[in-house]
Backbone as XML, in Angstrom:
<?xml version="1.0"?>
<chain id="A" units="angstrom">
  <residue number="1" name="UNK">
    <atom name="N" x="50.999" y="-101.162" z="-42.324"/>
    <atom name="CA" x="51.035" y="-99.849" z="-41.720"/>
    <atom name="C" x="49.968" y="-99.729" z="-40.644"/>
  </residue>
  <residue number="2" name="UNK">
    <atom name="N" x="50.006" y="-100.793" z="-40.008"/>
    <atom name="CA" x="49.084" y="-100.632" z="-38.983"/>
    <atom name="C" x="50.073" y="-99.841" z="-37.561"/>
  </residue>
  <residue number="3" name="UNK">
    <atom name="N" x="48.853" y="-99.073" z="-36.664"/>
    <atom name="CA" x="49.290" y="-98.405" z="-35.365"/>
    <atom name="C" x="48.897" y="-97.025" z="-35.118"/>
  </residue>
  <residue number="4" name="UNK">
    <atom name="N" x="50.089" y="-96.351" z="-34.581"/>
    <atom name="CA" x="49.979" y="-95.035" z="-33.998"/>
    <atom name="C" x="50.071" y="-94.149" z="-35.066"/>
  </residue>
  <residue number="5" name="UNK">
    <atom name="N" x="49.846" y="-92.873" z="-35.160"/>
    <atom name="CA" x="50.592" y="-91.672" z="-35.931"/>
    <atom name="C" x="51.697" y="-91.597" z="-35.670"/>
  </residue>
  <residue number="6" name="UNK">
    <atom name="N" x="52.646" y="-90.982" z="-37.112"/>
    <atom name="CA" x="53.399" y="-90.394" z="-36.422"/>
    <atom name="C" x="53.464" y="-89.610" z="-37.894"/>
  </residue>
  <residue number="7" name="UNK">
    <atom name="N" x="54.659" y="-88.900" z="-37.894"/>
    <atom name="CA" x="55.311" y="-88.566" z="-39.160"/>
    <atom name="C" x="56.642" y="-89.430" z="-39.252"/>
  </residue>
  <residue number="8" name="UNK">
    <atom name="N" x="56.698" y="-88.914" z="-40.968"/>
    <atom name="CA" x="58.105" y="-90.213" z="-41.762"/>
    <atom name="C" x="58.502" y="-89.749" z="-42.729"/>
  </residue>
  <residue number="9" name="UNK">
    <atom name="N" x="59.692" y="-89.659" z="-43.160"/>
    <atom name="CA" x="60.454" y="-89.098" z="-44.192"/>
    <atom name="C" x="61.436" y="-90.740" z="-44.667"/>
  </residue>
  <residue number="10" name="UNK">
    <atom name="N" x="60.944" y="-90.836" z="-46.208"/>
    <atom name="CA" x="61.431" y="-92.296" z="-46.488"/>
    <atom name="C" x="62.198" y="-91.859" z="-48.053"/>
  </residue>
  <residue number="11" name="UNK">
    <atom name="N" x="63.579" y="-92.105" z="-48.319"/>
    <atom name="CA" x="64.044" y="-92.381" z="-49.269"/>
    <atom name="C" x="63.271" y="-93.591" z="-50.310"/>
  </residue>
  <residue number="12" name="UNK">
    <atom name="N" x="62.878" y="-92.722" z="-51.577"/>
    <atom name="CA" x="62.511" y="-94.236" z="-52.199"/>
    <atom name="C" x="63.242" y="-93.622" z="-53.554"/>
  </residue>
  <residue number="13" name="UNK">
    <atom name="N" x="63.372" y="-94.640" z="-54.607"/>
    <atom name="CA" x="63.688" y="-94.770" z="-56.104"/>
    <atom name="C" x="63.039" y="-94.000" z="-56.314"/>
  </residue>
  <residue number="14" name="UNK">
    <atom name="N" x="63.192" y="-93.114" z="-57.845"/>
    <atom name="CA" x="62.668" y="-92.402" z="-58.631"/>
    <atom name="C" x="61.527" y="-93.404" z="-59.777"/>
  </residue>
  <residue number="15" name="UNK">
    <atom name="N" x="60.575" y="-91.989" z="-59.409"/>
    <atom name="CA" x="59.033" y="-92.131" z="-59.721"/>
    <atom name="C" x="58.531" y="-93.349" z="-59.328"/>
  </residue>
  <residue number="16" name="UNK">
    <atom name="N" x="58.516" y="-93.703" z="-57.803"/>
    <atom name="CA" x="57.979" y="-94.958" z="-56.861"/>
    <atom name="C" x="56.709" y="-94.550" z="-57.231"/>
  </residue>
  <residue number="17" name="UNK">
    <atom name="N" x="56.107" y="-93.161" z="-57.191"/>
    <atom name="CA" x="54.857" y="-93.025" z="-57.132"/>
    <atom name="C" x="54.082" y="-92.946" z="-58.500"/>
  </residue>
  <residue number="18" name="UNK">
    <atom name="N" x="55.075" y="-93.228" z="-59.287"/>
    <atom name="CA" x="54.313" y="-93.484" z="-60.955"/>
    <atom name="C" x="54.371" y="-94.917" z="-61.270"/>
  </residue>
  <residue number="19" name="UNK">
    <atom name="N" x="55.142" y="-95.886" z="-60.906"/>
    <atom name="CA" x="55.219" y="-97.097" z="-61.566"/>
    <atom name="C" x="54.432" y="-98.112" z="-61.136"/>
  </residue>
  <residue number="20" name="UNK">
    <atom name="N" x="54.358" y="-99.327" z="-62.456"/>
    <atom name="CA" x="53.276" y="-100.316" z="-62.109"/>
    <atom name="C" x="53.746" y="-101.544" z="-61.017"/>
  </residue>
  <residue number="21" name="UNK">
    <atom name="N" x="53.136" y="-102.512" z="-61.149"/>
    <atom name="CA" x="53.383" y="-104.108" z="-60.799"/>
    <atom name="C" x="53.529" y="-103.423" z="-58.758"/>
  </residue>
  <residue number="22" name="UNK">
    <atom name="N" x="54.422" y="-103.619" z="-57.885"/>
    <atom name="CA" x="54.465" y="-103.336" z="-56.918"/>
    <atom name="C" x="54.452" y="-102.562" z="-56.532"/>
  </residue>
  <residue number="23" name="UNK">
    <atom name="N" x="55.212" y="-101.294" z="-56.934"/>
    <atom name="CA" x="54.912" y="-100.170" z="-56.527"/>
    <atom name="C" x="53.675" y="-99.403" z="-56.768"/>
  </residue>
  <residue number="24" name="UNK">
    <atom name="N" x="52.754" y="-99.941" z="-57.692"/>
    <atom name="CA" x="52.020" y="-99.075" z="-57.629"/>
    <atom name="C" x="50.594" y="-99.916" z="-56.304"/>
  </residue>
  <residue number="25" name="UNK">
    <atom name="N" x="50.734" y="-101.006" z="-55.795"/>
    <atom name="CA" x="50.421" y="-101.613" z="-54.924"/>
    <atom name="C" x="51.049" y="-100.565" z="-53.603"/>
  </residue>
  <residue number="26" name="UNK">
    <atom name="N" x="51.664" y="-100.639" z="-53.151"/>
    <atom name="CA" x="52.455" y="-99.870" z="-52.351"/>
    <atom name="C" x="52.294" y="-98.650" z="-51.919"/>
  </residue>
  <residue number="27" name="UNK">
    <atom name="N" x="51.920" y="-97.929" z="-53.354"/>
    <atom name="CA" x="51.874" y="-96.369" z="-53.368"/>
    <atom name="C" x="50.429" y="-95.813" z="-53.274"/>
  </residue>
  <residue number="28" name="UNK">
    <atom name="N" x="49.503" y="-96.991" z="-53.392"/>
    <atom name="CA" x="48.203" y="-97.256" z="-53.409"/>
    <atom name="C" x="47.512" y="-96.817" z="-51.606"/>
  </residue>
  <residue number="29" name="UNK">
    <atom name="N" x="48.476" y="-98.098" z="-50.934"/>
    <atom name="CA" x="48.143" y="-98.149" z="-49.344"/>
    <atom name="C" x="48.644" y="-97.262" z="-48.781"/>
  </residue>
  <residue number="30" name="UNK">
    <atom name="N" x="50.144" y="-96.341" z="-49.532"/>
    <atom name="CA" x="50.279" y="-95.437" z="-48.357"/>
    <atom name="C" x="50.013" y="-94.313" z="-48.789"/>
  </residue>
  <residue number="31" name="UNK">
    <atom name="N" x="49.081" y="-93.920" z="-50.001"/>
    <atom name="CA" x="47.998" y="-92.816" z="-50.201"/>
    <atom name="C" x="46.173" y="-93.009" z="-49.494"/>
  </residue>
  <residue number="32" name="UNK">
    <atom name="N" x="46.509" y="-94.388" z="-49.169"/>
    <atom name="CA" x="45.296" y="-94.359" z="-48.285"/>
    <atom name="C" x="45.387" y="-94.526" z="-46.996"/>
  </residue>
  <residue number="33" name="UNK">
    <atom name="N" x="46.483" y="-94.964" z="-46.261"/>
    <atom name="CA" x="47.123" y="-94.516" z="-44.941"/>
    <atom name="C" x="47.552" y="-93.501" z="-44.584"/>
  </residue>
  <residue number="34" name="UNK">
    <atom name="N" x="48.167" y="-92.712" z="-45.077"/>
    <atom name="CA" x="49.450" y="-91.580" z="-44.722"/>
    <atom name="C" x="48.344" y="-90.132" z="-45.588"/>
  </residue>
  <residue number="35" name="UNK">
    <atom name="N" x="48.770" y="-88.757" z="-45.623"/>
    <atom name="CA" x="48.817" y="-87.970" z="-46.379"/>
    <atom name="C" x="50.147" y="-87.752" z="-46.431"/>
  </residue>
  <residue number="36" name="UNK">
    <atom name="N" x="50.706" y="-87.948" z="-48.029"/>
    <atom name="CA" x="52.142" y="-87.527" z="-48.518"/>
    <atom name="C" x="51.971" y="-86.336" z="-49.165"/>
  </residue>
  <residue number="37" name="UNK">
    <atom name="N" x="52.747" y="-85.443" z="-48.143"/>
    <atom name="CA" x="52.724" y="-84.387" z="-48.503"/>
    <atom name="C" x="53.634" y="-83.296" z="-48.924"/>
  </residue>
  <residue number="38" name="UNK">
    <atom name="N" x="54.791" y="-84.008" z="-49.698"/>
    <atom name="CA" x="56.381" y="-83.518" z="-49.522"/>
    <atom name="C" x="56.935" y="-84.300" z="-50.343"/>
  </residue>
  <residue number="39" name="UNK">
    <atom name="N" x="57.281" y="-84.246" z="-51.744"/>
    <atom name="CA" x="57.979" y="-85.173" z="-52.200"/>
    <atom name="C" x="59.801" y="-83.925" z="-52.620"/>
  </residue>
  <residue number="40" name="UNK">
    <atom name="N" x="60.590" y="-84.768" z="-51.887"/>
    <atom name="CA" x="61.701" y="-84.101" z="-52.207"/>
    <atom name="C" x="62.331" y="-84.384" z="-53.400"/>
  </residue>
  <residue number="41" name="UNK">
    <atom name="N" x="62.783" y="-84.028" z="-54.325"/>
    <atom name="CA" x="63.412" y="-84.828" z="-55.722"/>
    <atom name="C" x="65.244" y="-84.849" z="-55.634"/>
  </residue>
  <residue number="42" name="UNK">
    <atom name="N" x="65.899" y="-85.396" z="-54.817"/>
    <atom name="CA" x="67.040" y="-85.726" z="-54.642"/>
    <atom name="C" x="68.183" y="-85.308" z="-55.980"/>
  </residue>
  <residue number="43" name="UNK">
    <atom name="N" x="69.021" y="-84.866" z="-55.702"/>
    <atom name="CA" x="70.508" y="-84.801" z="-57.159"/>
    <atom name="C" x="70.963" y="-85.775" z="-57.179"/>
  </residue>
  <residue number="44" name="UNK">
    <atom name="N" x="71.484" y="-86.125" z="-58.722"/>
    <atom name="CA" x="72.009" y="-87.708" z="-58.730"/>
    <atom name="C" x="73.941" y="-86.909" z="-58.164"/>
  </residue>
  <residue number="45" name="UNK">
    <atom name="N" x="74.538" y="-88.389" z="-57.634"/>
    <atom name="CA" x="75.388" y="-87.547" z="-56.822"/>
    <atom name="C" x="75.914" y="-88.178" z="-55.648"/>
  </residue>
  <residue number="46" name="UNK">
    <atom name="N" x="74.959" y="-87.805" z="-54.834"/>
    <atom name="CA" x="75.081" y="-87.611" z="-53.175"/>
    <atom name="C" x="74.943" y="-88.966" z="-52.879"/>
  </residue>
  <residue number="47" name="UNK">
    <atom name="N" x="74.587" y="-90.167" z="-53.426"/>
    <atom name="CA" x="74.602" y="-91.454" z="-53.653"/>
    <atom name="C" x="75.902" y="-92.685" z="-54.014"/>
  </residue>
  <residue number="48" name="UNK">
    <atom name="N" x="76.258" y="-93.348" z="-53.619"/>
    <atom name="CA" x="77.800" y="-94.407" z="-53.928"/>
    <atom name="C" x="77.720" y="-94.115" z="-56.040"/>
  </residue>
  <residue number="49" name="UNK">
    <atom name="N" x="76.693" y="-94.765" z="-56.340"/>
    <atom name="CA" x="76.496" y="-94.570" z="-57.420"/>
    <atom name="C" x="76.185" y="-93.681" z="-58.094"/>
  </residue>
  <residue number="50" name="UNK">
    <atom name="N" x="76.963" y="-92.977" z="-59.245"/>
    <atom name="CA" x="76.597" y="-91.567" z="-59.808"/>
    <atom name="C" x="75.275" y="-91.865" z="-60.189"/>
  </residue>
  <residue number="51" name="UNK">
    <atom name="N" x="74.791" y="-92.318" z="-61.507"/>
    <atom name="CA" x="73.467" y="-92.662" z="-61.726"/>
    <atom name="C" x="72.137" y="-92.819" z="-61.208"/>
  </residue>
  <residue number="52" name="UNK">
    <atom name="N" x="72.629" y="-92.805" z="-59.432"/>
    <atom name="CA" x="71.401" y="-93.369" z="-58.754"/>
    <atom name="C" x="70.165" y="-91.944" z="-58.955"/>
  </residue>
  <residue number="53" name="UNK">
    <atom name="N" x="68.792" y="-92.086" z="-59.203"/>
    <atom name="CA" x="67.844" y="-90.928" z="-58.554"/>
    <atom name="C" x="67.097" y="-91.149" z="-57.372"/>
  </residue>
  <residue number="54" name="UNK">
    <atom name="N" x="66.737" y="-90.553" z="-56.771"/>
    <atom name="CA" x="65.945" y="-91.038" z="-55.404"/>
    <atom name="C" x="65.534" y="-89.420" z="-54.471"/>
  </residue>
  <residue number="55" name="UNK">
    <atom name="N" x="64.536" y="-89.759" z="-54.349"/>
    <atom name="CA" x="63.225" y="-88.722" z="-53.506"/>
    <atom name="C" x="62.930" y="-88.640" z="-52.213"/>
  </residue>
  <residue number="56" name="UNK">
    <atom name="N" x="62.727" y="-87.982" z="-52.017"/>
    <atom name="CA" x="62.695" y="-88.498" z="-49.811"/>
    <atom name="C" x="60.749" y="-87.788" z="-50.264"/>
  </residue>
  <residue number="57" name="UNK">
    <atom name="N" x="59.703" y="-88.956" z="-49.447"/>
    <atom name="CA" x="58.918" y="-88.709" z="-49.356"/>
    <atom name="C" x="58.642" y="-88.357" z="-48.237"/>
  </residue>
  <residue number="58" name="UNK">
    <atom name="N" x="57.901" y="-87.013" z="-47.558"/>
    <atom name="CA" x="57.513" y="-86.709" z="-46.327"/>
    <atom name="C" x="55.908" y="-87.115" z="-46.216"/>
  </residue>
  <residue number="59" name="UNK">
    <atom name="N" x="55.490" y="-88.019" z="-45.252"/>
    <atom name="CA" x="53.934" y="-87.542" z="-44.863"/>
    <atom name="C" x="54.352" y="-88.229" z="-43.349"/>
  </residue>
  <residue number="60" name="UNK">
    <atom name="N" x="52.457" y="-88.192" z="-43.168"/>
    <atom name="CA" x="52.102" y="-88.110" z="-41.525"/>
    <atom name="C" x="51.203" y="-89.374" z="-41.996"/>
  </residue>
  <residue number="61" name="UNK">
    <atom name="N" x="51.353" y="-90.375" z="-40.506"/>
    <atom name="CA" x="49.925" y="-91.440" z="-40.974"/>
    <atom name="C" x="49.324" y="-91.678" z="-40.218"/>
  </residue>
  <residue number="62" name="UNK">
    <atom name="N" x="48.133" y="-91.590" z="-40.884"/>
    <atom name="CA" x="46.513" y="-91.432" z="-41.422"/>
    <atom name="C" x="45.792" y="-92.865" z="-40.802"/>
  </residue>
  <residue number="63" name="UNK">
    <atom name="N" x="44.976" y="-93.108" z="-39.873"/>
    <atom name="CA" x="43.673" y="-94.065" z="-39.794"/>
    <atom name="C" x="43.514" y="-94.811" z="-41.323"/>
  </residue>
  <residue number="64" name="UNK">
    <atom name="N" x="43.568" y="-95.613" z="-41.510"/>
    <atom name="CA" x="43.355" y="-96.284" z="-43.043"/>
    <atom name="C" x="41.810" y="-95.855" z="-44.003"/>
  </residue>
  <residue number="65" name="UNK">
    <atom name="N" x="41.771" y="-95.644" z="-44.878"/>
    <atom name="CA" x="40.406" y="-95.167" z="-45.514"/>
    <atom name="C" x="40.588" y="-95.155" z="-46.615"/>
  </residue>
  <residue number="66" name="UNK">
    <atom name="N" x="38.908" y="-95.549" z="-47.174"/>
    <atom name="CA" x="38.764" y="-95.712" z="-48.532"/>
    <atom name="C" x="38.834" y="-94.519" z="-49.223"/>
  </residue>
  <residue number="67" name="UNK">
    <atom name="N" x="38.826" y="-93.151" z="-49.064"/>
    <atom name="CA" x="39.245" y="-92.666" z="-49.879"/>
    <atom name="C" x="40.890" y="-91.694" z="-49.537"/>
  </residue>
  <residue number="68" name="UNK">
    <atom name="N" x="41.688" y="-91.368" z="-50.799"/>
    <atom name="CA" x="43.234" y="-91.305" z="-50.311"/>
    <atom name="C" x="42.972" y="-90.108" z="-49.357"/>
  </residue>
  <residue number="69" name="UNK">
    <atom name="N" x="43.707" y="-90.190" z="-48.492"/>
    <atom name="CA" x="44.287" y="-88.788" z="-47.509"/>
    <atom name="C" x="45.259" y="-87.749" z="-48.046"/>
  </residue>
  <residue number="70" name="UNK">
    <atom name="N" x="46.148" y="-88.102" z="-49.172"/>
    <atom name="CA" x="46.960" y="-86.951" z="-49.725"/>
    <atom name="C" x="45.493" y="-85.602" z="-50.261"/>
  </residue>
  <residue number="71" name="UNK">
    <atom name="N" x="45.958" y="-84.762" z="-50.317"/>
    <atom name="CA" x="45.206" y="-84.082" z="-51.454"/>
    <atom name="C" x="45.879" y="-83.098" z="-52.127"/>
  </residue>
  <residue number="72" name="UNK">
    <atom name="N" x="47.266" y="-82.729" z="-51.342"/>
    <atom name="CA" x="47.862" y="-81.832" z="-51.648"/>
    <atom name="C" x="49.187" y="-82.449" z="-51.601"/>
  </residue>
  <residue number="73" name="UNK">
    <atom name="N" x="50.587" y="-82.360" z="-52.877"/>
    <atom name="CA" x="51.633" y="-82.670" z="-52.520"/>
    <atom name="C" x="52.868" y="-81.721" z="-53.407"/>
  </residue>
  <residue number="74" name="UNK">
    <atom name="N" x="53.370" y="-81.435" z="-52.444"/>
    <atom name="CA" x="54.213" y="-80.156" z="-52.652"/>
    <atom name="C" x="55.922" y="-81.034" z="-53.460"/>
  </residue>
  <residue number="75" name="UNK">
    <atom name="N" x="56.434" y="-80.511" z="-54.058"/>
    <atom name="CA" x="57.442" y="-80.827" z="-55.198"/>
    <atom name="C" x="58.789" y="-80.389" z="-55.063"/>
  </residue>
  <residue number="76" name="UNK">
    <atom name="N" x="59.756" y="-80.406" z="-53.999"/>
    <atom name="CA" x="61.269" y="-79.723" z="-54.168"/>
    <atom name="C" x="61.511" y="-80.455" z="-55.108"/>
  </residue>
  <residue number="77" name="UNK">
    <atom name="N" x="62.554" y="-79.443" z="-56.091"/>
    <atom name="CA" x="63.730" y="-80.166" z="-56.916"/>
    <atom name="C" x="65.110" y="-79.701" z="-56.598"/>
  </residue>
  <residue number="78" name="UNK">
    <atom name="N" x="65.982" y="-81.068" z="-55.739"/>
    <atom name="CA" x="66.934" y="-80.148" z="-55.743"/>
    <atom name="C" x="67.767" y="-80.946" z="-56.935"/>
  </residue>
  <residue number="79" name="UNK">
    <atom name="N" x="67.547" y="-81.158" z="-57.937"/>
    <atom name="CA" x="68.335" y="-81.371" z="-59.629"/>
    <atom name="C" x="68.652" y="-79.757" z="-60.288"/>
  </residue>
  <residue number="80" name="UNK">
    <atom name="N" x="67.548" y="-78.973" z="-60.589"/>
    <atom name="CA" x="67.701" y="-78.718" z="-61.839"/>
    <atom name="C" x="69.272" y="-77.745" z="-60.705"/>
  </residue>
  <residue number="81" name="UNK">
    <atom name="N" x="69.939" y="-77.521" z="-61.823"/>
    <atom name="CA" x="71.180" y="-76.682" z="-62.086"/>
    <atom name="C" x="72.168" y="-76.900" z="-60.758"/>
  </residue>
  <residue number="82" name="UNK">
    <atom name="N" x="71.715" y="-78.234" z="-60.087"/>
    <atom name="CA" x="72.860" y="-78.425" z="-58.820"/>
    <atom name="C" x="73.716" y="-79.769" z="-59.266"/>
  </residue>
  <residue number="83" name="UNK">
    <atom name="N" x="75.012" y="-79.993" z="-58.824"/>
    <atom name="CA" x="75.865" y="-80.995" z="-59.310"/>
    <atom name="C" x="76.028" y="-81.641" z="-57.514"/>
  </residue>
  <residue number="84" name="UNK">
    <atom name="N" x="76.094" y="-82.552" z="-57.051"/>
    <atom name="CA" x="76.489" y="-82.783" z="-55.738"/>
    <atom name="C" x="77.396" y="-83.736" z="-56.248"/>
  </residue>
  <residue number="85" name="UNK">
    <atom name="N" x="78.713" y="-84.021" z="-55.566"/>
    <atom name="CA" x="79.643" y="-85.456" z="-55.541"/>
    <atom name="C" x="79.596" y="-86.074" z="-54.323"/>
  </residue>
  <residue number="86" name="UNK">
    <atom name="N" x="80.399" y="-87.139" z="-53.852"/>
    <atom name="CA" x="80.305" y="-87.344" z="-52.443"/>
    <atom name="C" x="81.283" y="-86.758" z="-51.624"/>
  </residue>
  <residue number="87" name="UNK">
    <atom name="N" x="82.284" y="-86.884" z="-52.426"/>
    <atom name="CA" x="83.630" y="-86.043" z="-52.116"/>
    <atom name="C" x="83.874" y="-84.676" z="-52.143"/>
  </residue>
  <residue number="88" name="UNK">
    <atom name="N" x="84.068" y="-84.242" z="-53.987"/>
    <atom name="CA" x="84.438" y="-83.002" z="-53.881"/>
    <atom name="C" x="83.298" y="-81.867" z="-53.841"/>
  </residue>
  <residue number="89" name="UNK">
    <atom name="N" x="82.028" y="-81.941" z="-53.470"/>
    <atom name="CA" x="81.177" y="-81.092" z="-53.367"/>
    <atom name="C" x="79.517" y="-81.823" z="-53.066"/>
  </residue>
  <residue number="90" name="UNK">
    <atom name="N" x="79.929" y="-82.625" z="-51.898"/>
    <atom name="CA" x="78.760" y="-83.121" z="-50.537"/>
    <atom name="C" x="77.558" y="-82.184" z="-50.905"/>
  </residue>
  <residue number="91" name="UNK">
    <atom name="N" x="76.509" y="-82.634" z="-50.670"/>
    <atom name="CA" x="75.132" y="-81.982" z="-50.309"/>
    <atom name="C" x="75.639" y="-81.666" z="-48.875"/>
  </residue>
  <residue number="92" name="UNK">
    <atom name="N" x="75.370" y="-80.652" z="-48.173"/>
    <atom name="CA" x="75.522" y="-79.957" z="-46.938"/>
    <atom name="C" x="73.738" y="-79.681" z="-46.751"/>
  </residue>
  <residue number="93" name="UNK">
    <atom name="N" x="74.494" y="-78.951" z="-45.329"/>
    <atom name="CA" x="72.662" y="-78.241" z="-44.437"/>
    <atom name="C" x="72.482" y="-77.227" z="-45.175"/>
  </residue>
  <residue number="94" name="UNK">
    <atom name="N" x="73.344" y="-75.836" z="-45.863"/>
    <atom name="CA" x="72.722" y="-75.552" z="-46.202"/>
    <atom name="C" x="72.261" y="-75.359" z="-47.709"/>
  </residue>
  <residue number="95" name="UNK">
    <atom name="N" x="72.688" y="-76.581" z="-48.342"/>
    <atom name="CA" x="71.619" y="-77.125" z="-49.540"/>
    <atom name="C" x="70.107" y="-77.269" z="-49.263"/>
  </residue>
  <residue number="96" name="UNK">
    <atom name="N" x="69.821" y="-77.704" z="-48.102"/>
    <atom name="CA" x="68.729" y="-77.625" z="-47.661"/>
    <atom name="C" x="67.908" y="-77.169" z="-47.069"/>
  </residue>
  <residue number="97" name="UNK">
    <atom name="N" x="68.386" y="-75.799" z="-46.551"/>
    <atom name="CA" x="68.021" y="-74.484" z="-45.736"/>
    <atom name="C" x="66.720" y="-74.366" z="-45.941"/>
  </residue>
  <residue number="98" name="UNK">
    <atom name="N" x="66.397" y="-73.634" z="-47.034"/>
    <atom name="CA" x="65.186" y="-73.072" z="-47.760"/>
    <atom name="C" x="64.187" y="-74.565" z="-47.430"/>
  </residue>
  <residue number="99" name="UNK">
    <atom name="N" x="64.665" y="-75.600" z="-48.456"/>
    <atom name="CA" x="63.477" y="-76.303" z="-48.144"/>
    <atom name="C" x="63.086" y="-76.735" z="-46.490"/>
  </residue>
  <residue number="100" name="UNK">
    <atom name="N" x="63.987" y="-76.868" z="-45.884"/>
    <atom name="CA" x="63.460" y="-77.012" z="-44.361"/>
    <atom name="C" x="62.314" y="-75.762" z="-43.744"/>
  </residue>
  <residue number="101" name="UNK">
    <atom name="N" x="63.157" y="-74.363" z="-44.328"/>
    <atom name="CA" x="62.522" y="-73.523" z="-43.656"/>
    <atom name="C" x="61.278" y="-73.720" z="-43.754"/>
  </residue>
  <residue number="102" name="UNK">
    <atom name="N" x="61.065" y="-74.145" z="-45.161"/>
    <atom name="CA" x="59.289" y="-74.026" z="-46.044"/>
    <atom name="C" x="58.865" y="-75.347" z="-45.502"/>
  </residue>
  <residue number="103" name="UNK">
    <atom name="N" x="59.421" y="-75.943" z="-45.122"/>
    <atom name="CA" x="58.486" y="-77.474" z="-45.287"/>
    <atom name="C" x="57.840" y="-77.429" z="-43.295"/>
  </residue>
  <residue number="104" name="UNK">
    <atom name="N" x="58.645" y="-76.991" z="-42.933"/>
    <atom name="CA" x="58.691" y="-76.790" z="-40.762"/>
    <atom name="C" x="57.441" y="-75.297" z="-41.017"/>
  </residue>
  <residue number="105" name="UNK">
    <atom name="N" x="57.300" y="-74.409" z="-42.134"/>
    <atom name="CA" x="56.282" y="-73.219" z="-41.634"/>
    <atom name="C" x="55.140" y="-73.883" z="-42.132"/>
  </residue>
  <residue number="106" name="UNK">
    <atom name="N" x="55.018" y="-74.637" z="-42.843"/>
    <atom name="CA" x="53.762" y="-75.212" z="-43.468"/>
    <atom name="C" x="53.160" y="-76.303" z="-42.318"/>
  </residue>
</chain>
């Protein structure tokens, strides 16, 4: 993660940011590169595979440093009480209204 700033929104597996062996290598450098500040929690669904879970992480990156740059990280869920398919009932824009609005005023 060497270079410029920018901001990044990255699909990863569910709980990338809890697990050991690589990911937690991983999740290590880009809490000390980046501030992640946005973790989206995805519906299983909207994916080829029903089963799949997966999170879209938002941050901005950070000059590299020894101590992490997150300090604050904000939590959508769009699971509890939503069903998405790919077919008969797509995640759309405005499934995601609200959280855009909140995530663009912050």
């Amino acid at each position: 993660m060497e270079g410029q700033h920018g901001r990044v929104a990255v699909v990863v597996p569910d709980n990338v940011l809890f697990e050991g062996g690589a990911g937690k290598v991983v999740c290590r450098r880009l809490l000390q590169q980046a501030d992640v500040h946005t973790l989206l929690r995805l519906p299983t669904g909207i994916f080829y595979a029903q089963g799949v879970k997966a999170n879209v992480l938002f941050f901005d990156r950070k000059p590299a440093s020894s101590r992490p740059w997150t300090r604050e990280l904000w939590v959508y869920d769009l699971r509890t009480n939503k069903h998405f398919t790919l077919k008969q009932n797509p995640l759309t824009y405005d499934d995601l209204r609200e959280f855009i609005e909140e995530t663009v005023s912050v």
